[in-house]
DRENPA-3360 file (N, C-alpha, C; in nm, 2 decimals, always signed):
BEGIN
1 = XXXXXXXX = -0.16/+0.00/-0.07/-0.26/-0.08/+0.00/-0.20/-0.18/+0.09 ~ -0.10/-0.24/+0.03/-0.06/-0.37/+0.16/+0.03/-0.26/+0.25 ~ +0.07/-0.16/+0.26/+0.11/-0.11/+0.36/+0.02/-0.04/+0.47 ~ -0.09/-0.03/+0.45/-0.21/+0.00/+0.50/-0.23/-0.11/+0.58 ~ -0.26/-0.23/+0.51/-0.33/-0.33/+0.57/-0.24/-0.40/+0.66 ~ -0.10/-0.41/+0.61/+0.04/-0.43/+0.72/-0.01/-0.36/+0.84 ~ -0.04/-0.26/+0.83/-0.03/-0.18/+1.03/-0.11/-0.27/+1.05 ~ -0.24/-0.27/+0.98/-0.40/-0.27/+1.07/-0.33/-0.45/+1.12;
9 = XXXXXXXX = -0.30/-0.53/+1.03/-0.26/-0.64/+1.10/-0.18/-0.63/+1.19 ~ -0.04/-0.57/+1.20/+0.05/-0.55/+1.29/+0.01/-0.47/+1.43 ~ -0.11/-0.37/+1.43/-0.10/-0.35/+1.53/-0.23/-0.42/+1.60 ~ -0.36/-0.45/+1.55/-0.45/-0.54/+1.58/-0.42/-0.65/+1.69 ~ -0.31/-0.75/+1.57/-0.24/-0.88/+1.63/-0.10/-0.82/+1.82 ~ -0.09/-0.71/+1.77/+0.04/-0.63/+1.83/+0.20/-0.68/+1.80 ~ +0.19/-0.68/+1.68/+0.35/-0.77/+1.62/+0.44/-0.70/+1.65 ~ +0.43/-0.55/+1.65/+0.54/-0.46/+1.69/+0.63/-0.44/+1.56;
17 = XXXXXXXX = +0.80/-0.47/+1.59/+0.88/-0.50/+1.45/+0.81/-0.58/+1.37 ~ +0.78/-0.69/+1.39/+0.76/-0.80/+1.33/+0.70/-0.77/+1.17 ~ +0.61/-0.69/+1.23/+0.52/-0.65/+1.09/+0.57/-0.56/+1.01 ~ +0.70/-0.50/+1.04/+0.73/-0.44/+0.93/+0.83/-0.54/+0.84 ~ +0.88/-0.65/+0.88/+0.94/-0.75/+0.73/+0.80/-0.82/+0.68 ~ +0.75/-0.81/+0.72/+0.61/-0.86/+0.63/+0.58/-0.85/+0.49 ~ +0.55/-0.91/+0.43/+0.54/-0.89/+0.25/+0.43/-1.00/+0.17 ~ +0.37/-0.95/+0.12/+0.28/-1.00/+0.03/+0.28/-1.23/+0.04;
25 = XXXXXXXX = +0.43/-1.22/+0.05/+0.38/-1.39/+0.06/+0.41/-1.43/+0.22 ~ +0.44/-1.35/+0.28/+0.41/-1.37/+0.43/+0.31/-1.45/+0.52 ~ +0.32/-1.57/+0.53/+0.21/-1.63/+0.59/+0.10/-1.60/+0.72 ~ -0.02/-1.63/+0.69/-0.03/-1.58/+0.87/-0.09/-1.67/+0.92 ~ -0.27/-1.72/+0.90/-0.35/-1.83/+0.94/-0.24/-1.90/+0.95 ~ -0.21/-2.01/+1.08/-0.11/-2.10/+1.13/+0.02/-2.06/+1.13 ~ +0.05/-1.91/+1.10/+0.20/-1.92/+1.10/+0.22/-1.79/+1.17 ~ +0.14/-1.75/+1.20/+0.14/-1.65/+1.32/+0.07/-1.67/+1.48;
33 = XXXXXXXX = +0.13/-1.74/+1.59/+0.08/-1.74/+1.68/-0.06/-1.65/+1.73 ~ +0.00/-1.54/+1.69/-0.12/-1.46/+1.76/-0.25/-1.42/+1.69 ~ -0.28/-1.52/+1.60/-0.35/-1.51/+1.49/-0.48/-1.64/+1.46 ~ -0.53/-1.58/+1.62/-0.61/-1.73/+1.65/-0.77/-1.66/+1.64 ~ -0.89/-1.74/+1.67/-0.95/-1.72/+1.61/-1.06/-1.60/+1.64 ~ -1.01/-1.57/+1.80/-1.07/-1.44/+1.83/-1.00/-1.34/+1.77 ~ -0.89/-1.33/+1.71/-0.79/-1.23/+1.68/-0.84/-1.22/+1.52 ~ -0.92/-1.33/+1.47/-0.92/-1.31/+1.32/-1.07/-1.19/+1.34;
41 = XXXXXXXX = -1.14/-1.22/+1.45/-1.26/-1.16/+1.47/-1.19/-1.00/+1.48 ~ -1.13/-0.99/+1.55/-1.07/-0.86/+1.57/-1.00/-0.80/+1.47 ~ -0.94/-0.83/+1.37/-0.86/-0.78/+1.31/-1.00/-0.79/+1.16 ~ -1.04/-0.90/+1.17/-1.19/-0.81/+1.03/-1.24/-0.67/+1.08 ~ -1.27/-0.67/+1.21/-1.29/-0.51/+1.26/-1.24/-0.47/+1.25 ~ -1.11/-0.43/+1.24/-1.03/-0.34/+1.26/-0.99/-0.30/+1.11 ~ -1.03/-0.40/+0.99/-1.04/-0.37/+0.89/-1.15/-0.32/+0.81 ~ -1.26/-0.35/+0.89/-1.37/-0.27/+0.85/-1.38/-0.14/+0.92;
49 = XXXXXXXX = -1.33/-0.09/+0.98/-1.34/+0.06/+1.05/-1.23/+0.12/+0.98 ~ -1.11/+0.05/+0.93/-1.00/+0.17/+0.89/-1.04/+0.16/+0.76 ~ -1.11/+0.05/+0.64/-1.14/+0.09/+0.54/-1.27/+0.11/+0.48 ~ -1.32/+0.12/+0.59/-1.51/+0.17/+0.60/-1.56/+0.05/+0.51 ~ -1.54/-0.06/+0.54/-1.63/-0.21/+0.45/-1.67/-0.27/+0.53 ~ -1.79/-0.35/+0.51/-1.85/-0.46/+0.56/-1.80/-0.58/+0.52 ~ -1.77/-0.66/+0.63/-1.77/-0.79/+0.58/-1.86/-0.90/+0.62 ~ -1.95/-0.98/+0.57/-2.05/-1.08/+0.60/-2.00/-1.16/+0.66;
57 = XXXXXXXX = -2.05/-1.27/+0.72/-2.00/-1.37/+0.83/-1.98/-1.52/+0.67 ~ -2.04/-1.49/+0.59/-2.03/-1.63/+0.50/-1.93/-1.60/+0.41 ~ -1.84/-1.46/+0.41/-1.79/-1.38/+0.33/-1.61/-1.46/+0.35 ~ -1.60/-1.48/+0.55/-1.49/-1.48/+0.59/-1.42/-1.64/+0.59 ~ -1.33/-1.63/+0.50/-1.27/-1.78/+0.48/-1.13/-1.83/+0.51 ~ -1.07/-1.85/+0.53/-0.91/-1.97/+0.61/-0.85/-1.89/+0.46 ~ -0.91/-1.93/+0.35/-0.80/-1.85/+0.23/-0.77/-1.70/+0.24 ~ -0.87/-1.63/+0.30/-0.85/-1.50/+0.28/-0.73/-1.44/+0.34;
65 = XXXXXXXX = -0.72/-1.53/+0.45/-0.62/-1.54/+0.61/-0.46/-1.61/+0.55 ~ -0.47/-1.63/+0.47/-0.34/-1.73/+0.37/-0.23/-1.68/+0.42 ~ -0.21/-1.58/+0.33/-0.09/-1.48/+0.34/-0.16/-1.29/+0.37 ~ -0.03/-1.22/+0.34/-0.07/-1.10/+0.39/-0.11/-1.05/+0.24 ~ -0.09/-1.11/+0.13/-0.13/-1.13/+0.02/-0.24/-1.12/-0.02 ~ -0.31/-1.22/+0.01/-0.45/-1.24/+0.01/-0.53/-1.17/+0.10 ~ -0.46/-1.13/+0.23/-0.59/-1.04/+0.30/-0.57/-0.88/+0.24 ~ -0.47/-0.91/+0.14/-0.44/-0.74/+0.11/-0.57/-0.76/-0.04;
73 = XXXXXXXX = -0.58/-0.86/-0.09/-0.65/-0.90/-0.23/-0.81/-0.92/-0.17 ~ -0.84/-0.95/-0.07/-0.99/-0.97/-0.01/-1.04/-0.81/+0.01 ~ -0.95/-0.70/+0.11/-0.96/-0.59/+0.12/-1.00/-0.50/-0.01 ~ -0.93/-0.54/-0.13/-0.92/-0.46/-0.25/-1.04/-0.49/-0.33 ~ -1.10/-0.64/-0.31/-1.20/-0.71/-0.34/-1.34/-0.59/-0.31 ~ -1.31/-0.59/-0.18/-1.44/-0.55/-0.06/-1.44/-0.40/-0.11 ~ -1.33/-0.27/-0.15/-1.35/-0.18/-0.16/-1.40/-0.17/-0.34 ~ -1.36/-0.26/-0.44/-1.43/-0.24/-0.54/-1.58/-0.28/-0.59;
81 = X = -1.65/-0.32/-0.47/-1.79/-0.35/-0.48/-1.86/-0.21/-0.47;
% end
């Protein structure tokens, strides 16, 4: 699963290499430039089309965005509902 969610982030954001040293405590909200707040808009799409979920607008929070950790743990969240 976090290898999954690694592309959709990497290529969403367009990290290129970058995203492949990426790992579970990998920061990103503020520690990824390109990871601003239209880009958070784009990349919940891009996570709801590659893993067919919805996500609510009261659903989406600064923690989920933590690390690549947590958006891998939100996603896993969203598919066992």
């Amino acid at each position: 699963m976090i290898n999954d969610v690694k592309r959709v982030v990497g290529s969403t954001l367009g990290l290129g290499p970058r995203a492949d040293a990426m790992d579970a405590s990998t920061p990103l909200l503020g520690a990824i430039p390109e990871l601003d707040s239209m880009a958070v808009v784009s990349l919940i799409t891009a996570l709801e089309e590659r893993f067919g979920i919805a996500v609510d607008d009261d659903e989406i929070g600064a923690d989920h965005f933590e690390t690549l950790g947590s958006l891998v743990s939100f996603v896993e969240q969203k598919l066992a509902r």
